[in-house]
C-alpha positions in Angstrom: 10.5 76.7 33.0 13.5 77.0 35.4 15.2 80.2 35.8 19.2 80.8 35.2 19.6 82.7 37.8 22.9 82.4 39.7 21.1 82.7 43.3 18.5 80.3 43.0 18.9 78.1 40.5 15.8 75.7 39.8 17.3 73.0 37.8 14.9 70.6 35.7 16.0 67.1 34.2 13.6 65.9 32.6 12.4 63.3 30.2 9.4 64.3 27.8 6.7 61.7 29.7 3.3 62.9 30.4 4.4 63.7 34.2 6.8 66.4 33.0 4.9 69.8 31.8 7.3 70.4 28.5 8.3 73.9 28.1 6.5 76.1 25.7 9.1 78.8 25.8 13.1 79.1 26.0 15.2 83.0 26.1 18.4 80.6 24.8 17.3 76.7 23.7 20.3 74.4 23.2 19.5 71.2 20.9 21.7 68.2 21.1 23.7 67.6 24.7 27.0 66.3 23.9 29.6 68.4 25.4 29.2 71.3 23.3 25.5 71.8 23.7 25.8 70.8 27.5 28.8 73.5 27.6 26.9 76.2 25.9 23.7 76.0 28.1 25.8 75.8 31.3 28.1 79.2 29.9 24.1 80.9 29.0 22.8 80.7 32.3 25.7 81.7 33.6 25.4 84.6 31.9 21.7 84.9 33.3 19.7 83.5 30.4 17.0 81.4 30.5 17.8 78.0 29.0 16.5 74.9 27.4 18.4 72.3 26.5 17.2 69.2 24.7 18.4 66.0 23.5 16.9 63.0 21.7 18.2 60.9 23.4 18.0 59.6 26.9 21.0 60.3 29.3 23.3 58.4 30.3 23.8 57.5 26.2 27.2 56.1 24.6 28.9 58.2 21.6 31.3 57.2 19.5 34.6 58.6 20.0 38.1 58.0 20.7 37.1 59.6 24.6 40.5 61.5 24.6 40.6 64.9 26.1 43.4 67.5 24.6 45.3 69.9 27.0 42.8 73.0 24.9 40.1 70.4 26.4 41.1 70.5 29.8 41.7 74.7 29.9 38.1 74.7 28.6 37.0 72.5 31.4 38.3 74.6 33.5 36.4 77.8 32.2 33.5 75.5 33.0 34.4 75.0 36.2 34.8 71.0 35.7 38.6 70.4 36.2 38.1 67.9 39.1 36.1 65.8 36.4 39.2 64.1 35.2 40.7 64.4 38.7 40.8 60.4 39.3 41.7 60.2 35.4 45.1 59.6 33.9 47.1 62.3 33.2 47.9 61.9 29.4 51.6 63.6 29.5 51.8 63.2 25.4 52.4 60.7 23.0 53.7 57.2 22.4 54.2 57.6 17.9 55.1 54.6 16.4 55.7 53.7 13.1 58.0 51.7 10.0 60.2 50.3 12.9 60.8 53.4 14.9 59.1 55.4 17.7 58.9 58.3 19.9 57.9 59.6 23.0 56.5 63.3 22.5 54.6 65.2 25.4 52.1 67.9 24.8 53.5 71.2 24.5 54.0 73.4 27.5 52.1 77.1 27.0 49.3 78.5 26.8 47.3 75.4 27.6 48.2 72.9 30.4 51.1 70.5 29.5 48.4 67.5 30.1 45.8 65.7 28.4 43.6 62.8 29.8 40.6 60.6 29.0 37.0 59.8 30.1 34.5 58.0 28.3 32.0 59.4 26.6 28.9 58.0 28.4 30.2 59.4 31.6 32.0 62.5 30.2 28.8 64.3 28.1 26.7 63.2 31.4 28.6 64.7 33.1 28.8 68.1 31.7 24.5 68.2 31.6 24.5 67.5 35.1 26.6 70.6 35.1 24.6 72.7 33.4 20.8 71.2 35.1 23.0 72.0 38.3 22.9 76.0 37.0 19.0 75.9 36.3 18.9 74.7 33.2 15.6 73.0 32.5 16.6 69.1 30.5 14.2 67.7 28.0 15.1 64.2 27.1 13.8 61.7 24.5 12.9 64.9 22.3 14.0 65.2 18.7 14.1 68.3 17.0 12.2 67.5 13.5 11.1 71.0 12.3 11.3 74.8 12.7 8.8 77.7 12.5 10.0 80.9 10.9 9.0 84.2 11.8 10.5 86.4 8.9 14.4 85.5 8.7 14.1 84.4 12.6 13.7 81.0 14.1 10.5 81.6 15.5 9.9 78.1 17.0 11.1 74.6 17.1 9.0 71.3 16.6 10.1 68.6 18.7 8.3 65.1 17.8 8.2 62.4 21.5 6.6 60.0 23.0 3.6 61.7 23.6 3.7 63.2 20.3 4.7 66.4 18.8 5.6 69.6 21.0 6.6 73.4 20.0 8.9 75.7 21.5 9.5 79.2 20.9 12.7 81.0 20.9 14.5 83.9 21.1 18.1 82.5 20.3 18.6 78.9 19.1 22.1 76.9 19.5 22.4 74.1 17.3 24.3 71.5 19.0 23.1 68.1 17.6 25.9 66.6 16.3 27.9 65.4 13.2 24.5 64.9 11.1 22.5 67.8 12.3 19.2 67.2 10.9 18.3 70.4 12.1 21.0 72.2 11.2 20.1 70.4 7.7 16.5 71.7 8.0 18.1 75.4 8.4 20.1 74.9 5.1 23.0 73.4 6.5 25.6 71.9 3.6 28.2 69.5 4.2 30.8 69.4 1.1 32.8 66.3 1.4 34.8 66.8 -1.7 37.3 68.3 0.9 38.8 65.5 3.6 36.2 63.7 5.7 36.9 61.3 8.6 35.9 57.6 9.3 36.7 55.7 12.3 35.5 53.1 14.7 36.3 52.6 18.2 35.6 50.1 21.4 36.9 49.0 24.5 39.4 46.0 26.1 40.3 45.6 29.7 43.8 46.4 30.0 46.8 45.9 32.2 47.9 49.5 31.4 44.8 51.4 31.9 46.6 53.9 33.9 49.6 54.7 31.3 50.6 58.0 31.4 50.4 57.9 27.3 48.2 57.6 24.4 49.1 55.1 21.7 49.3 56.2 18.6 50.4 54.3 14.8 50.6 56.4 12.1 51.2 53.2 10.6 48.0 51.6 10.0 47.7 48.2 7.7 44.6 46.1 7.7 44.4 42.6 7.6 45.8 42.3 4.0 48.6 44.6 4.8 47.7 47.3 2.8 48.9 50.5 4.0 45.6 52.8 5.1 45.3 56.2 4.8 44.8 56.7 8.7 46.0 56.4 12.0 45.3 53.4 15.7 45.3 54.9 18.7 44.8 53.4 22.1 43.4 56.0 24.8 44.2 54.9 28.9 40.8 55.5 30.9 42.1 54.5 34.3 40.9 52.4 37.3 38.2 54.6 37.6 37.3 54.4 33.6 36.6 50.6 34.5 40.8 49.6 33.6 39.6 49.8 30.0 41.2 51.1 27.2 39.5 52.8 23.8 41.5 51.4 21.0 40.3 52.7 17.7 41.8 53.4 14.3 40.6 56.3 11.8 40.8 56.8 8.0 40.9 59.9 5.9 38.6 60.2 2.3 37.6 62.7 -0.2 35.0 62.1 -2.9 37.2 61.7 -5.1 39.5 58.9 -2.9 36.0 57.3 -0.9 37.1 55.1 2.3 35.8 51.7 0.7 36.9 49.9 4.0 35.1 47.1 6.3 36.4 48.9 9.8 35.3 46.5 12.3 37.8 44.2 10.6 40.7 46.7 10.5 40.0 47.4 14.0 39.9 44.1 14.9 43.4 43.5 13.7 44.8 46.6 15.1 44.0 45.4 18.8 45.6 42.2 17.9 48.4 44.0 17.1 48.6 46.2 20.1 47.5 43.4 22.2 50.6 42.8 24.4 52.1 46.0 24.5 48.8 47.5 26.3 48.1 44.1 28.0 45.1 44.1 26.8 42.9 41.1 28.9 40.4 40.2 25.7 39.1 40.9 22.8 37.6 44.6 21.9 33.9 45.2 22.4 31.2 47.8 22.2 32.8 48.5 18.7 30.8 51.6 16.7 31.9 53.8 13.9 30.9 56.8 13.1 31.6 59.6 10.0 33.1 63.0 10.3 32.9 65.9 8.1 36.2 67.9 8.9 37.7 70.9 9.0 34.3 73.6 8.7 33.6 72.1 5.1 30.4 73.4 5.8 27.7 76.2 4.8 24.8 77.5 6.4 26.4 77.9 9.8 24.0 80.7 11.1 21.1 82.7 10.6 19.4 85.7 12.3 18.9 84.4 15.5 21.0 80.7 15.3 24.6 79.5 15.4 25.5 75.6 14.6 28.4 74.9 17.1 30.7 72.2 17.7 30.6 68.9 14.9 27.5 70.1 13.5 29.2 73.3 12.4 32.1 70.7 10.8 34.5 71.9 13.7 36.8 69.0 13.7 40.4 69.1 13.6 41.1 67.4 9.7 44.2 65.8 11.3 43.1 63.2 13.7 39.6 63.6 14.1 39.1 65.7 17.3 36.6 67.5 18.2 35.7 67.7 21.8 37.6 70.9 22.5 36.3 72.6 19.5 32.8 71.4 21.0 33.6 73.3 24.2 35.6 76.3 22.8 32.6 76.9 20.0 30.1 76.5 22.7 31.5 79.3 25.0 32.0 81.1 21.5 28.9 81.1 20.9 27.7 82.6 24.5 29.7 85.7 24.1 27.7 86.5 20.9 24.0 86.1 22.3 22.4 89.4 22.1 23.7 90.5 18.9 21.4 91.9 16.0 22.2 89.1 13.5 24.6 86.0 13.2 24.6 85.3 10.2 27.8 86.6 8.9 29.4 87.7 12.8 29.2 83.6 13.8 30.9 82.5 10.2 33.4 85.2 10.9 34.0 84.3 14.8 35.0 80.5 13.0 36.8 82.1 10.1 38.7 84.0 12.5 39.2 81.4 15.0 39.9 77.9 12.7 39.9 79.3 9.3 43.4 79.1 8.1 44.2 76.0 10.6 41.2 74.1 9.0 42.3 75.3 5.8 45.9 74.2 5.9 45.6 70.9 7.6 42.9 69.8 5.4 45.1 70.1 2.3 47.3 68.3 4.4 44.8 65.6 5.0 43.5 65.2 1.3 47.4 64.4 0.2 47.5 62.1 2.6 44.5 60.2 1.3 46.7 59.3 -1.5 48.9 56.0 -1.3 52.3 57.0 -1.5 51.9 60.0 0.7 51.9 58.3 4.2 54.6 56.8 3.3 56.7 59.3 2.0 55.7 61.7 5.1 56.0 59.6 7.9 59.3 56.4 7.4 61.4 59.7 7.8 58.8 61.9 9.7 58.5 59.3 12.8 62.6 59.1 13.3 62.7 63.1 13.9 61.7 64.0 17.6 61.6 67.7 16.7 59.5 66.9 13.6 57.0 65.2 15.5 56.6 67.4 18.1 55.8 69.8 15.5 53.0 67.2 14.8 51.9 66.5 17.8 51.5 70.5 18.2 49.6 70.8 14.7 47.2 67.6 15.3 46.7 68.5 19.0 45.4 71.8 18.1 47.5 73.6 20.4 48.6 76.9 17.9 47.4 80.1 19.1 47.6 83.6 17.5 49.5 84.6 20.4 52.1 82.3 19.4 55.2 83.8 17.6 57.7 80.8 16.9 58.7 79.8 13.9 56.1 76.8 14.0 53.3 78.8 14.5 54.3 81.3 12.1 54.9 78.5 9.1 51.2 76.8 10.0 49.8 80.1 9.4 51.3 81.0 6.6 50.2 77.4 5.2 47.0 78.4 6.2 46.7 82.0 4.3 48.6 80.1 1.2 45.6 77.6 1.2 43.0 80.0 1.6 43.4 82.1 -1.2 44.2 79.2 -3.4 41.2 76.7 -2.2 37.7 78.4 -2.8 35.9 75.7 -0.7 34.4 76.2 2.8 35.1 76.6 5.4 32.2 78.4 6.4 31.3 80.2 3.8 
């Protein structure tokens, strides 16, 4: 096993073939390396841990996602040290809203956070970020699925991994669950996921595009499929640059509940939405590489931590209910995450850390999102909504997940207030 220390780092990428000797042992092991498990193993040994991180997969690997990067994505790229990542990538300035005849032209809020967005694909982006952290001494086990856990008392004592050369155990002092929007180990560890609040469904692929370097992201908040029919959901077209290929990802996304399921044929609706923003982004051919995916939102989880474990990122439900984002919660849980490693117990100091952190924002803008998986909400909301500039930067501000506590405006104290209004009224997760 490689060692995390900052002078000599011994870094280890492995895959889990007979060659490779597979660890027996991990101080901090990291399951699942999107960017949130790849961020939180880099942040450990930077903090002189001794870290494992493994993934089921084999890297380079594709995700589905809309690949767009918030300006709370790029300041956490920063704490990782990986600005120049998106240094040859566009800079997203904000976005291009359209809607029932009108549209605007709203740019990301100036602040705490840089005033820019941008976009990398996801097979190069998560890569990207394990490099990172192999580069730090992390030792990489790939092809390894996590498939059971050995308690010792209330601890995780050990985690079964099942490969091609069969099954293999390691033991661990702290575990960070990073595996993604299914989690099956975070399921194994009693992880819940309550989708009678809102829960996301989307599907995205790519097109070769005359506009691949726009300074924009397209965005319609209003979405019809084929038939017409007014969806409960959003298109969006991210720019990925010359370097990203000159594609675009153009994708659409749909809110549900239980009670209101998303009983829609996406390929179809996505499909009809490149059509439709076919010569406005240029686009040079049909979309391909299309995949969907499902997305519980807004912490409407339980289970999120035990004595020594913490479920970060999607797995812990940590996705804005608004538009589906969840990369910089994956990066900002992960570093989260870091600072608690060495504490007695998690159980209830991790759930707090998220209550304190997204409670009353996941709280609020999930109400939000269940009203507007009824019909005649959309809309209601958004034929006046989308002729306001000031409204939608408001938005654009909520949805981009860009309110702090630090911030004292009149925005930021209504979302709030929406948010402590919901909590006391909603006895659902999250994370309880």
């Amino acid at each position: 096993m490689s060692t995390a220390s900052s002078s000599s780092p011994a870094p280890r990428d492995a895959d889990s073939s007979p060659e490779v000797a597979f660890p027996d042992s991990a101080d901090v092991l990291v399951v699942g390396a999107g960017p949130g498990g790849s961020a939180a193993a880099a942040h450990a040994a930077d903090a002189g841990r001794d870290v494992v991180l493994v993934d089921a997969a084999v890297f380079p690997r594709d995700k589905t996602c809309g690949d767009g990067l918030t300006p709370r994505a790029i300041a956490e790229l920063d704490a990782l040290g990986l600005r120049p990542l998106v240094a040859d990538r566009p800079r997203i300035d904000g976005l291009h809203l359209h809607g029932w005849g009108a549209e605007q032209l709203v740019r990301w809020p100036s602040g705490r956070f840089p005033a820019h967005g941008s976009a990398i694909a996801r097979t190069e982006f998560d890569d990207a970020i394990r490099t990172h952290a192999v580069g730090k001494g992390v030792t990489m086990v790939q092809g390894a699925k996590a498939v059971g856990v050995e308690m010792d008392g209330d601890r995780v004592g050990a985690v079964t991994f099942s490969t091609a050369t069969g099954a293999h155990t390691i033991r661990v002092t702290d575990l960070v669950v990073a595996d993604g929007v299914r989690s099956g180990l975070g399921k194994t560890l009693g992880r819940q996921w309550h989708r009678d609040t809102a829960y996301g469904v989307a599907a995205r692929a790519y097109a070769p595009s005359g506009r691949a370097d726009a300074n924009w992201m397209g965005s319609h908040l209003e979405l019809r499929g084929p038939d017409g029919d007014l969806l409960p959901g959003y298109g969006w077209v991210f720019p990925l640059g010359a370097a990203g290929g000159g594609l675009v990802n153009v994708g659409v996304g749909a809110l549900a509940t239980s009670k209101r399921p998303a009983h829609m044929a996406l390929r179809p609706i996505l499909e009809h939405y490149a059509t439709m923003v076919g010569d406005e982004w240029e686009l040079d051919g049909p979309p391909v590489r299309i995949a969907s995916a499902l997305l519980p939102m807004g912490g409407a989880v339980t289970g999120v931590a035990g004595r020594n474990w913490m479920l970060i990122g999607d797995a812990a439900a940590c996705v804005n209910p608004l538009n589906g984002e969840g990369i910089d919660y994956a990066l900002e849980t992960a570093r989260l995450a870091v600072e608690l490693l060495g504490a007695d117990d998690y159980t209830t100091r991790w759930r707090d850390t998220l209550v304190e952190h997204y409670g009353l924002a996941f709280s609020a803008a999930r109400r939000l999102a269940g009203l507007l998986t009824m019909p005649r909400t959309v809309p209601t909301l958004g034929r006046p909504g989308i002729r306001s500039a000031r409204l939608m930067s408001m938005v654009v501000r909520v949805m981009g997940n860009l309110i702090t506590p630090e911030d004292a405006d009149l925005v930021a104290r209504a979302w709030r207030t929406a948010g402590r209004v919901s909590t006391r009224v909603d006895p659902r997760p999250p994370f309880s």
